[in-house]
C-alpha positions as CSV (number, residue, x, y, z in Angstrom):
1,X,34.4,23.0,-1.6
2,X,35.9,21.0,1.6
3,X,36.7,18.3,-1.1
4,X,38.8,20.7,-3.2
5,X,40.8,22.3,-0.3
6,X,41.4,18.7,1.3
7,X,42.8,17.3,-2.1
8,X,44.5,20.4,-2.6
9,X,46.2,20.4,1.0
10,X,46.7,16.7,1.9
11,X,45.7,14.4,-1.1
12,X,47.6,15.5,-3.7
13,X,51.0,14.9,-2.0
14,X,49.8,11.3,-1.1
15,X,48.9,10.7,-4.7
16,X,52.2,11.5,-6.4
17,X,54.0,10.6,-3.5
18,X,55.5,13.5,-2.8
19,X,56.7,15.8,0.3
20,X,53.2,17.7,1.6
21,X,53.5,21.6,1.8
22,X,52.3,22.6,5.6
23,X,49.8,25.0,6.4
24,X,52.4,26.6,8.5
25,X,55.0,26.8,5.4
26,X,56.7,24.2,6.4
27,X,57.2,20.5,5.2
28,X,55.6,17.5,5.7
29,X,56.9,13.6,4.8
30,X,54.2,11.5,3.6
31,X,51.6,9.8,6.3
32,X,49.9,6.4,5.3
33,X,46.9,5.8,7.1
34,X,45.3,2.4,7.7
35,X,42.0,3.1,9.1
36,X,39.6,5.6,7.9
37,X,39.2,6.9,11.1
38,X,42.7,8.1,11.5
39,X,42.6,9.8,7.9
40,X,39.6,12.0,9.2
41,X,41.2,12.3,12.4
42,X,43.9,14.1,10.2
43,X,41.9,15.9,8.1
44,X,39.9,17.5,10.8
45,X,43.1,18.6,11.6
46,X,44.7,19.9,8.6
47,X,41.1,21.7,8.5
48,X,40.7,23.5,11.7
49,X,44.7,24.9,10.7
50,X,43.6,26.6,7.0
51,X,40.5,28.0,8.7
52,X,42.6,30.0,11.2
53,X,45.4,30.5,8.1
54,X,45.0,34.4,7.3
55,X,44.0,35.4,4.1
56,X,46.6,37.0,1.5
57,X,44.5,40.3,0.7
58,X,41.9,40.6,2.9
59,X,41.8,40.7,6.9
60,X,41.1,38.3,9.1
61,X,40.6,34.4,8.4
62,X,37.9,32.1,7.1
63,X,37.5,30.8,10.8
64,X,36.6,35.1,11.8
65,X,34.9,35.5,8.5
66,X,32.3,32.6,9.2
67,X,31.7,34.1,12.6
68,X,31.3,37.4,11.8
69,X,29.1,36.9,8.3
70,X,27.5,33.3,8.5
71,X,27.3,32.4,12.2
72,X,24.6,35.4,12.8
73,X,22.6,34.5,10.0
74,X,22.0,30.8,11.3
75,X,19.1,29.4,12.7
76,X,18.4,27.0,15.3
77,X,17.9,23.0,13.6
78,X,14.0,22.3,13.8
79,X,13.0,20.6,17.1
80,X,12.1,17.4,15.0
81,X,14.0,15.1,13.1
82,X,13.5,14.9,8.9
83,X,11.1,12.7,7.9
84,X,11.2,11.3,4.6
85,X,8.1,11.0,2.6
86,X,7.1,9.7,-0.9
87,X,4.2,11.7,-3.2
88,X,2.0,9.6,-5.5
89,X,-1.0,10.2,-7.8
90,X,-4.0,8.1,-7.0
91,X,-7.3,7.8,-8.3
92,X,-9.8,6.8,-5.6
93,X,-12.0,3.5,-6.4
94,X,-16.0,3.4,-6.3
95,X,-15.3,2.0,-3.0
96,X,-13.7,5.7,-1.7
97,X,-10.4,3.9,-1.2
98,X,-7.4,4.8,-2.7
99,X,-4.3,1.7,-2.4
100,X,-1.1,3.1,-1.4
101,X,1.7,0.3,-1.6
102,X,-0.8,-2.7,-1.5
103,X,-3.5,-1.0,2.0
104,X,-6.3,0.5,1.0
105,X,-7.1,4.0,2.7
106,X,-10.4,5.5,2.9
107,X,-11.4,9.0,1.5
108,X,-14.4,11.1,1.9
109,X,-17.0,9.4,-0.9
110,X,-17.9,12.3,-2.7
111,X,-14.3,12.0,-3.7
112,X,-15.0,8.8,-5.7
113,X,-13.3,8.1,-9.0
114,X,-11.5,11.6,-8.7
115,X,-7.6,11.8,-8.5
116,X,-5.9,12.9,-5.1
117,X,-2.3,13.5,-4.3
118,X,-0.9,11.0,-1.4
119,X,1.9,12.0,1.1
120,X,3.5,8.4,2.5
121,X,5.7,8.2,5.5
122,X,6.7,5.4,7.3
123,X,3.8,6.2,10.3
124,X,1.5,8.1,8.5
125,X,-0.2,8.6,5.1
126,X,-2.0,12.1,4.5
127,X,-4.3,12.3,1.2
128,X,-4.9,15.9,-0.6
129,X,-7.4,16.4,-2.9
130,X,-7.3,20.3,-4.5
131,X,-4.1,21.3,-2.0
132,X,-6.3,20.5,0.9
133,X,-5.5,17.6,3.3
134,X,-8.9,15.4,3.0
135,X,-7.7,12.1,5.1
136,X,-4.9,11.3,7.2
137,X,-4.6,7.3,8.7
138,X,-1.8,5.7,10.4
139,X,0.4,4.2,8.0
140,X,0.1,0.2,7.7
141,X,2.5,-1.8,6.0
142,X,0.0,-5.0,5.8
143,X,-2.4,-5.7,2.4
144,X,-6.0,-4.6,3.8
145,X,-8.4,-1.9,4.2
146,X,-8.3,1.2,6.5
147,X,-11.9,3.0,6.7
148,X,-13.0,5.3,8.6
149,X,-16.9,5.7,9.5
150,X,-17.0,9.7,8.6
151,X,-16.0,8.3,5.5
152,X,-18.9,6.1,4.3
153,X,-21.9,7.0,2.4
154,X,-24.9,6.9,5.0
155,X,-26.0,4.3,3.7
156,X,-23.2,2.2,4.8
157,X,-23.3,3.7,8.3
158,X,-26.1,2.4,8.9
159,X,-24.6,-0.8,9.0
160,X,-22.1,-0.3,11.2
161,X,-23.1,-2.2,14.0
162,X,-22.8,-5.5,11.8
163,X,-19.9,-7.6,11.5
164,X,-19.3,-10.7,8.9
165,X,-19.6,-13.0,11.9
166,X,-23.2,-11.4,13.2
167,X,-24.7,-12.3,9.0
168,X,-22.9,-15.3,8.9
169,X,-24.2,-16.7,12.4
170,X,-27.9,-15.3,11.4
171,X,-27.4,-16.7,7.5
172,X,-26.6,-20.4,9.3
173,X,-30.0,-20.2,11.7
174,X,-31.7,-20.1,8.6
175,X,-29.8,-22.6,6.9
176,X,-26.7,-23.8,5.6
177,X,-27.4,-23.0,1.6
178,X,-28.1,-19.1,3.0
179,X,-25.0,-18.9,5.1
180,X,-23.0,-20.5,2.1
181,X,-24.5,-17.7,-0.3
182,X,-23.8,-15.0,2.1
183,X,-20.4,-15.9,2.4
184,X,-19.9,-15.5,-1.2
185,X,-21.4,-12.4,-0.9
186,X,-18.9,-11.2,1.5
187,X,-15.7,-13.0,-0.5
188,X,-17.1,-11.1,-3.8
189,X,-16.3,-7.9,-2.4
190,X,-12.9,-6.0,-1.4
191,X,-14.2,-5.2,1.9
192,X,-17.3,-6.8,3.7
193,X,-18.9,-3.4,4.1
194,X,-19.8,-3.6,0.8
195,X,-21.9,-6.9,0.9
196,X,-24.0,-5.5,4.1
197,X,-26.6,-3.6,2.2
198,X,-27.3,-7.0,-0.2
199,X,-26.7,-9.3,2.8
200,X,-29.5,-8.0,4.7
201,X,-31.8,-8.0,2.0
202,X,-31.5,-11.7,1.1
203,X,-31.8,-12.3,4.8
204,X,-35.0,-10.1,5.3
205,X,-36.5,-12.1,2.9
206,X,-36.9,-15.1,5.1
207,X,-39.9,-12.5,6.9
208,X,-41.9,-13.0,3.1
209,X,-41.3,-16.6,2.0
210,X,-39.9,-18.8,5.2
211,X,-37.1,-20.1,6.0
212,X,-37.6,-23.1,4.2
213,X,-38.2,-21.4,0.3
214,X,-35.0,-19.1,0.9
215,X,-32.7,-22.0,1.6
216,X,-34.4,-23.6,-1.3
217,X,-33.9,-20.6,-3.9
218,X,-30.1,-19.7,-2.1
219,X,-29.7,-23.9,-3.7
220,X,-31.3,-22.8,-6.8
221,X,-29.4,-19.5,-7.2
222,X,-25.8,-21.2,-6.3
223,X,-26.7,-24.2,-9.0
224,X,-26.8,-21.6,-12.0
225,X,-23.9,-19.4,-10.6
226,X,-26.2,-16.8,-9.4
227,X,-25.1,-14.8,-6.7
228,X,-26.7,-11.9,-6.3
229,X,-29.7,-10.7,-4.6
230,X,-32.1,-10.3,-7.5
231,X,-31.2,-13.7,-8.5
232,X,-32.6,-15.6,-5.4
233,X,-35.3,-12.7,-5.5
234,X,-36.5,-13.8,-9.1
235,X,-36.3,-17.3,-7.7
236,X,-38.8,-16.9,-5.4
237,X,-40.8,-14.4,-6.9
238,X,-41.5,-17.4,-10.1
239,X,-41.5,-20.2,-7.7
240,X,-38.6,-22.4,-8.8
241,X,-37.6,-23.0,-5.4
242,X,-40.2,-25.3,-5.3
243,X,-39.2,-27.5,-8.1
244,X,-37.0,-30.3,-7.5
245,X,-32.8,-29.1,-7.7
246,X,-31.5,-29.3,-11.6
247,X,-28.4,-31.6,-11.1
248,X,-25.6,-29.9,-12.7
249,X,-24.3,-31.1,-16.0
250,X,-20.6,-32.0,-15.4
251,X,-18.4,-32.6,-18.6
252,X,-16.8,-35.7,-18.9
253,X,-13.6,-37.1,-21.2
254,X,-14.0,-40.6,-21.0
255,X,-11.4,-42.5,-23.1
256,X,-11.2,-42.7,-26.7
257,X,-12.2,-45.9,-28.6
258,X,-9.4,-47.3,-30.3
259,X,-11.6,-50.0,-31.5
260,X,-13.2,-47.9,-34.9
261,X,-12.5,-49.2,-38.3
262,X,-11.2,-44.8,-39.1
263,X,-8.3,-45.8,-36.2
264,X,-5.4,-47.4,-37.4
265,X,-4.0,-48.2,-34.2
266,X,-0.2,-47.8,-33.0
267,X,1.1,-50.9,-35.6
268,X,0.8,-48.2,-38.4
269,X,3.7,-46.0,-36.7
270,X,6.5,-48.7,-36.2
């Protein structure tokens, strides 16, 4: 609407050129305006004058008419600025996280593999799940994983008071094949809370068969590209930590022999 009545008012003389008909019914020569601050400086102006121009069949002016209908009705702007927010559709992993722009959030577990709705904003991202808000964490802007204990299985809260660095420290007292199969265990997973449960359990073992036999079978189990618990479990359990280490069988290309009677040799392509 402002468009219209400044084009009708002020840019349709500029455009052809012409003389500008004033609000006042007067006459106007054409302005040229280099900045684009002075044009609005002049439209505010040309404004201000058609509000207070009185209308042709009704009282009063558009300036009295927006004060006496409008103004009243107005309310006071909300005490916090706009914030601009994106919705997506997620589906929340086995892990109860759901990845919103490349972080991983946590969600209440029993929420696993079901969709959820996710409200992002640049501090703050608020998951729903049935219209009901069912996590809220501070936005981060980093790849990695945000969980929150409330969140976890019991299971896993019971392992809250380990850390990578406590296994990995306990893994290398016991030897250095352990502590380099527990630190694949850790890599394997998205986040390290994952590989506790597992971790332990290849460590507690070291109370049955010695520290010696579970270095041996943690050699055994990485040799055959075993890493998981039962592996070095079944190990152990048959004994074959106690057999000498199977060297790997590494595949070799050695060159060809150009030397056969069936290989004609480069002298037949000239």
């Amino acid at each position: 609407m402002l468009a219209n009545i400044v084009e009708k008012w002020c840019l349709r003389g500029w455009y052809k050129n012409q003389k500008i008909p004033d609000l006042c019914g007067g006459a106007e020569q054409l302005q040229m305006f280099f900045t684009l601050a002075e044009l609005n400086l002049r439209i505010r102006e040309l404004l201000i004058e058609l509000n207070l121009k009185p209308f042709k069949q009704l009282p009063g002016t558009r300036r009295s008419a927006f004060e006496q209908l409008d103004e009243p009705a107005l309310k006071p702007l909300p005490k916090q600025s706009f914030v601009f927010a994106e919705f997506i559709k997620a589906r929340v992993n086995v892990d109860y996280h759901i990845i919103c722009k490349g972080h991983a959030y946590s969600v209440p577990h029993q929420l696993a593999r079901q969709e959820v709705e996710v409200q992002a904003t640049e501090h703050c991202v608020t998951i729903y799940a049935n219209g009901k808000v069912v996590a809220s964490h501070a936005r981060k802007h980093t790849r990695g994983f945000t969980t929150l204990a409330v969140h976890m299985p019991e299971r896993h809260r019971h392992h809250q008071d380990w850390t990578p660095e406590r296994l990995l420290n306990w893994a290398n007292d016991i030897g250095q094949e352990v502590y380099c199969f527990i630190q694949s265990l850790l890599d394997s997973k998205e986040h390290p809370e994952q590989a506790y449960r597992a971790s332990l359990g290849l460590l507690n073992l070291q109370r049955e068969y010695g520290t010696e036999r579970l270095n041996n079978a943690c050699a055994h189990a990485r040799n055959i590209g075993g890493y998981r618990l039962k592996n070095v479990r079944s190990i152990l359990q048959s004994g074959k930590d106690l057999m000498p280490l199977e060297p790997q069988l590494k595949q070799t290309t050695g060159p060809l022999h150009d030397d056969h009677e069936n290989i004609r040799g480069a002298i037949c392509y000239q």
